[in-house]
C-alpha positions as CSV (number, residue, x, y, z in Angstrom):
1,X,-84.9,49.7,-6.1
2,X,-88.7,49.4,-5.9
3,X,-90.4,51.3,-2.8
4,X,-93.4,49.8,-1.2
5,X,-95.5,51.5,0.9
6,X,-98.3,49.7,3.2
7,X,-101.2,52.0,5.0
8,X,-103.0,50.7,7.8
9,X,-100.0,48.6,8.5
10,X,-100.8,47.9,12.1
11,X,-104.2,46.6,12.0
12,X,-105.3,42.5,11.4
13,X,-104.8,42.7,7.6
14,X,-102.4,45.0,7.3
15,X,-99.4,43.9,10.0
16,X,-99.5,40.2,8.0
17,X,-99.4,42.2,5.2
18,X,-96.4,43.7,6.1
19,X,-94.9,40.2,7.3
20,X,-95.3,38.6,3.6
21,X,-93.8,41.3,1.6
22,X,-90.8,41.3,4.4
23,X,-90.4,37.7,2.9
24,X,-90.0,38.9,-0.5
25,X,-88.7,42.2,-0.4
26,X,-85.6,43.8,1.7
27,X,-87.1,45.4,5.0
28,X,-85.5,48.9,3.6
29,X,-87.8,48.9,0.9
30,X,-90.7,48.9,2.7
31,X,-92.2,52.2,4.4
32,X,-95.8,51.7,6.5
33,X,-97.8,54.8,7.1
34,X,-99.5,54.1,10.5
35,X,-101.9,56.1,12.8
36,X,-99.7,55.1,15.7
37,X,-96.1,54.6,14.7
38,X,-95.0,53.2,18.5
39,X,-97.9,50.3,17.6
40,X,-95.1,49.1,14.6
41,X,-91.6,49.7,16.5
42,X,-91.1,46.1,15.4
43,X,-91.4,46.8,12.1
44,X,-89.5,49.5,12.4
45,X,-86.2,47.5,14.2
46,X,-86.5,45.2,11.2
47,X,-85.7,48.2,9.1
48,X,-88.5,49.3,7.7
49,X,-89.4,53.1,7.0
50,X,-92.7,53.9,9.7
51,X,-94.5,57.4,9.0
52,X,-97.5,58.8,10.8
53,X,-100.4,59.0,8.8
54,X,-104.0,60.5,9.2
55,X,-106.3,59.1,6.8
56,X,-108.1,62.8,7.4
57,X,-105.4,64.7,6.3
58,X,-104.3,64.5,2.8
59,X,-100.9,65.9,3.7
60,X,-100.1,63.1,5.9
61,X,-101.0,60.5,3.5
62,X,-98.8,62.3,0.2
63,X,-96.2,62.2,2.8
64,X,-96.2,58.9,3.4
65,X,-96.7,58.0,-0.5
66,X,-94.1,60.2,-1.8
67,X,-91.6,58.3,-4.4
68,X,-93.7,55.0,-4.1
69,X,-93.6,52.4,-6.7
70,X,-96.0,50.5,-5.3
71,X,-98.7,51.3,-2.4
72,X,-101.4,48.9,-0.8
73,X,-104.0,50.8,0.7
74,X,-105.9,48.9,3.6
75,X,-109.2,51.3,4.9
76,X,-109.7,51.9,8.3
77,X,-112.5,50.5,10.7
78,X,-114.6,52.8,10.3
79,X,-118.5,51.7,10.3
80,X,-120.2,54.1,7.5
81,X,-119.8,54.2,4.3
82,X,-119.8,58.2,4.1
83,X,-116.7,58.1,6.8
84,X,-114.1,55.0,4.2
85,X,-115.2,57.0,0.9
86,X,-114.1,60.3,2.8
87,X,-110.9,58.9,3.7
88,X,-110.5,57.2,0.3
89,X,-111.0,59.9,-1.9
90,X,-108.0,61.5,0.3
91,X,-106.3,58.4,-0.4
92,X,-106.8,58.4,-4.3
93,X,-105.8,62.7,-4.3
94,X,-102.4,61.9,-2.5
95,X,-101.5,58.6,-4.9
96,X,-101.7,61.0,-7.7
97,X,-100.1,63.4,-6.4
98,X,-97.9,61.4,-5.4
99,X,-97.6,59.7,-9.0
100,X,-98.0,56.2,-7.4
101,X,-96.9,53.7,-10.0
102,X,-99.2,51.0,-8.8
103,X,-102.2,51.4,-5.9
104,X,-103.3,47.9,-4.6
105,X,-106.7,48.3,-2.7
106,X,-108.6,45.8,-0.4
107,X,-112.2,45.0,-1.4
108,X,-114.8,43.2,0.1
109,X,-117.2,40.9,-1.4
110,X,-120.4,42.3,-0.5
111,X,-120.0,45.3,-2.8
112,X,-123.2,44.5,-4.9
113,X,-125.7,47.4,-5.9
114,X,-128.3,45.3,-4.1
115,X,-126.7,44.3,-1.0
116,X,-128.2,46.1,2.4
117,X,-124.7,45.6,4.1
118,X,-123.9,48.9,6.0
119,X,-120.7,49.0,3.9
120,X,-121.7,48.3,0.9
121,X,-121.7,51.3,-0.9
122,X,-118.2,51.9,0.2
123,X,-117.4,48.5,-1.7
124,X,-119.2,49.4,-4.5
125,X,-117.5,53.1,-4.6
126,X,-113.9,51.9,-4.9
127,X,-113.9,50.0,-8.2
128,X,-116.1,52.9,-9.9
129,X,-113.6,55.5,-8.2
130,X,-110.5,53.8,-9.3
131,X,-111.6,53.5,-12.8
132,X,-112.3,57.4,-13.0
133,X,-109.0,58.0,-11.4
134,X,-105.2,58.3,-13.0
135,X,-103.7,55.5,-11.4
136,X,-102.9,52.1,-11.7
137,X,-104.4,49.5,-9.6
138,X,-105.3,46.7,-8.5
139,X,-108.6,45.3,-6.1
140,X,-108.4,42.4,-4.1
141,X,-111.5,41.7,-2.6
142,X,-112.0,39.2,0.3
143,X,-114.1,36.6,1.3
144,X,-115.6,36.7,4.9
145,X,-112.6,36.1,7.2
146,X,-111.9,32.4,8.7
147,X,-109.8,33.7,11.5
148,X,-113.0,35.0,13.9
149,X,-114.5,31.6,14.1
150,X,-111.7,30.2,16.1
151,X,-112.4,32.3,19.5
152,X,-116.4,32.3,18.4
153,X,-116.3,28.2,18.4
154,X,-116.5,28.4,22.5
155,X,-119.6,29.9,22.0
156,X,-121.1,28.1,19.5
157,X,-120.7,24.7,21.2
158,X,-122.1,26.3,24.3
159,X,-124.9,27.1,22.3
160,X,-124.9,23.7,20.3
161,X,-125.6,26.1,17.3
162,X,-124.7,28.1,14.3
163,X,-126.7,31.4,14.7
164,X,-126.2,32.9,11.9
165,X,-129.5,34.6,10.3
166,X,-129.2,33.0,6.8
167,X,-131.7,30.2,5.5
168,X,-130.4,28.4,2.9
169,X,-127.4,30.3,1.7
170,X,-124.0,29.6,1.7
171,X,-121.1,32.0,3.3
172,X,-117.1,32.1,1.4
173,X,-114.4,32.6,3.5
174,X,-110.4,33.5,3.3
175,X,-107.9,33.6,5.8
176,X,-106.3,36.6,6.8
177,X,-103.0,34.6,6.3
178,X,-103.6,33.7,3.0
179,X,-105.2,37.6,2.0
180,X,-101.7,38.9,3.4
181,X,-100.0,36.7,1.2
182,X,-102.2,37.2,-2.0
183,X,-101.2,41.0,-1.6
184,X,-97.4,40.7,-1.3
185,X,-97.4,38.4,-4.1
186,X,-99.5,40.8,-6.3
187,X,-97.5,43.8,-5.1
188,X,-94.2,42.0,-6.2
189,X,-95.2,40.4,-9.4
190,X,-96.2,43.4,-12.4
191,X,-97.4,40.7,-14.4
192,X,-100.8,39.9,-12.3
193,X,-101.5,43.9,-12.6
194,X,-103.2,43.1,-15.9
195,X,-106.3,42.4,-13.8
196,X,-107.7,45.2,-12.2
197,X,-109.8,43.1,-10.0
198,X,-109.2,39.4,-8.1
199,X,-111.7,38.0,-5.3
200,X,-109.6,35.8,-2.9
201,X,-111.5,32.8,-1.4
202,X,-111.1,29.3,-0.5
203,X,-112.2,26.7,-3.0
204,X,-115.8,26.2,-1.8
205,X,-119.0,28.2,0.2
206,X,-120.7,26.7,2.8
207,X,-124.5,26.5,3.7
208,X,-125.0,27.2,7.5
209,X,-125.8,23.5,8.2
210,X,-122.7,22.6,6.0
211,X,-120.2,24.6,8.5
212,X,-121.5,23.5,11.5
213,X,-120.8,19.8,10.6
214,X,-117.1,21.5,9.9
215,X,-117.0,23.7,13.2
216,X,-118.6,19.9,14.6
217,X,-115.7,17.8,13.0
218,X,-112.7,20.1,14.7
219,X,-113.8,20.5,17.6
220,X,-115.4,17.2,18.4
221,X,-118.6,18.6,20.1
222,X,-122.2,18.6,18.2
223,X,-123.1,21.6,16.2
224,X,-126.3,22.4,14.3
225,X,-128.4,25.1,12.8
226,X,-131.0,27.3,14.5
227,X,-130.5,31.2,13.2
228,X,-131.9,34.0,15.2
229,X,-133.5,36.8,13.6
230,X,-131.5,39.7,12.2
231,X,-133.1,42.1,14.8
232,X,-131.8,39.4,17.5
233,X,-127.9,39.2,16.2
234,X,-128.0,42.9,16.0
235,X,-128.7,42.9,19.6
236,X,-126.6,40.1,20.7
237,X,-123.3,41.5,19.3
238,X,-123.6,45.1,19.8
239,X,-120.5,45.4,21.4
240,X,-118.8,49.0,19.8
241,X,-121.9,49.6,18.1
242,X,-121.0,47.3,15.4
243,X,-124.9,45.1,15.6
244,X,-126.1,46.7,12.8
245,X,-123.3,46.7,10.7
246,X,-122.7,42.7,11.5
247,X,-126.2,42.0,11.0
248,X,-126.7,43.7,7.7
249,X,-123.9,41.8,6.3
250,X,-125.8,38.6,7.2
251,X,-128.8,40.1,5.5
252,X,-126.6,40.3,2.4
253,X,-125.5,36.8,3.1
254,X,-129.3,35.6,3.1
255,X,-130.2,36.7,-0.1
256,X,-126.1,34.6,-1.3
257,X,-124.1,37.5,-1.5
258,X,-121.7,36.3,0.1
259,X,-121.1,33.3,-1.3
260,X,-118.7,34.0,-4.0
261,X,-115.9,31.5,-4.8
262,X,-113.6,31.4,-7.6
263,X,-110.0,30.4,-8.8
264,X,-108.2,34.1,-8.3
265,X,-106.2,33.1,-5.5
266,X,-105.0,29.9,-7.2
267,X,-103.6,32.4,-10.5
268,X,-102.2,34.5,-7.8
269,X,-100.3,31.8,-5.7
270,X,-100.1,28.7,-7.6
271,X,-101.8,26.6,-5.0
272,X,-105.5,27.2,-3.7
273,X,-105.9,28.9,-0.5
274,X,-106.0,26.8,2.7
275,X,-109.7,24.9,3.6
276,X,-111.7,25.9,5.7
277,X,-111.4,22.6,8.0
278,X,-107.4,22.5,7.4
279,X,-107.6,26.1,8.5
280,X,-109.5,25.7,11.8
281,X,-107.8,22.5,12.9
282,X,-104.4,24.3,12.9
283,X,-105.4,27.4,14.3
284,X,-107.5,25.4,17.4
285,X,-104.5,23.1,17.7
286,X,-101.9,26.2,17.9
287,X,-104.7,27.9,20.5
288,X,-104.3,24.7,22.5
């Protein structure tokens, strides 16, 4: 019997994570290693195997990947890169001690040598780190997630504007929804290991002026394009200290960093993802 084991199991990614591979796989299968183990006593009432785990302490994490066939590792929220390659080189010494048979690892699609995101190097690290390791693996690296626009859309059509500091360049998105379910499918199916690397996106990018005439179309209001600076987002969504990070991400979006697409999640699933527009008109529809 194959045993999976999910980190990080209780945050945005990680609990729809869990959900999918509860679809394919029997609950007893499945063990989550969790900061906070009360935070997945659903999980847990399913059937499922819940262990603490400490991404500081490399005993907790061996603990919770002991016997795994399979492991997805989904990094904190930390906001340096210093901080996730710290915790992911504790990660990589307890798969192989361990003996994980197969590590699957979220990436991120501003990992380029020349991006100024704050996490960049972080991005950049895991692919270089996994090939230098003894394990098995497999990255999945998202797009910019869909989900946040549908509480930020208030907002936007009070301001009658997209904000974002990009110029011309066009931003790729996933859903959480459809990330979870690229990563159960990949976890369950050996054959799509053959790739050590996949970048999950929708079918298309979008220039700032291109998704406010979507963000326009769902919600019936008027939307345009007027960016603020980079100095100005920082300040405006400072909230947990996370201005600079946000706003460096967008300066990787300005120079199209972020505007990767391809046909990965397609080979994974055999459908593409979900469109942006599809996307946001159910989840404003279910909000309503």
């Amino acid at each position: 019997m194959t045993k999976y084991v999910i980190t990080g199991a209780t945050g945005h990614l990680g609990s729809q994570i869990v959900t999918e591979l509860g679809k394919r796989v029997a609950a007893e299968t499945i063990t989550l290693g969790v900061h906070t183990p009360a935070k997945a006593a659903a999980f847990a009432q399913q059937g499922m195997t819940v262990l603490p785990l400490d991404y500081r302490d490399q005993a907790s994490i061996a603990d919770s990947l002991q016997d795994a066939d399979v492991a997805i590792y989904v990094p904190s929220k930390t906001h340096t890169s210093f901080s996730r390659v710290t915790e992911f080189e504790n990660v990589i010494a307890a798969a192989e001690t361990a003996q994980v048979k197969h590590l699957l690892v979220m990436g991120f699609i501003a990992d380029q040598a020349d991006n100024p995101f704050d996490l960049s190097a972080f991005y950049g690290y895991v692919p270089r780190r996994l090939a230098s390791s003894s394990l098995s693996y497999t990255i999945l690296r998202n797009a910019l997630y869909a989900d946040p626009l549908v509480p930020y859309l208030p907002e936007l059509i009070e301001r009658h504007n997209v904000i974002y500091p990009m110029g011309d360049a066009s931003l790729s998105f996933i859903s959480l929804a459809d990330s979870a379910a690229a990563f159960a499918e990949v976890a369950v199916t050996p054959s799509l290991w053959t790739q050590p690397m996949y970048t999950l996106t929708q079918e298309r990018s979008y220039t700032m002026p291109a998704l406010a005439q979507v963000l326009s179309q769902v919600s019936n209001e008027t939307i345009g394009y007027a960016p603020v600076t980079l100095k100005q987002f920082e300040e405006m969504y400072n909230e947990g200290n996370e201005g600079h990070m946000l706003a460096s991400m967008y300066a990787g979006g300005a120079k199209g960093l972020l505007a990767t697409v391809t046909d990965d999640y397609r080979k994974i699933m055999g459908h593409p993802a979900q469109s942006l527009p599809d996307f946001l008109t159910a989840n404003l529809a279910n909000k309503d």
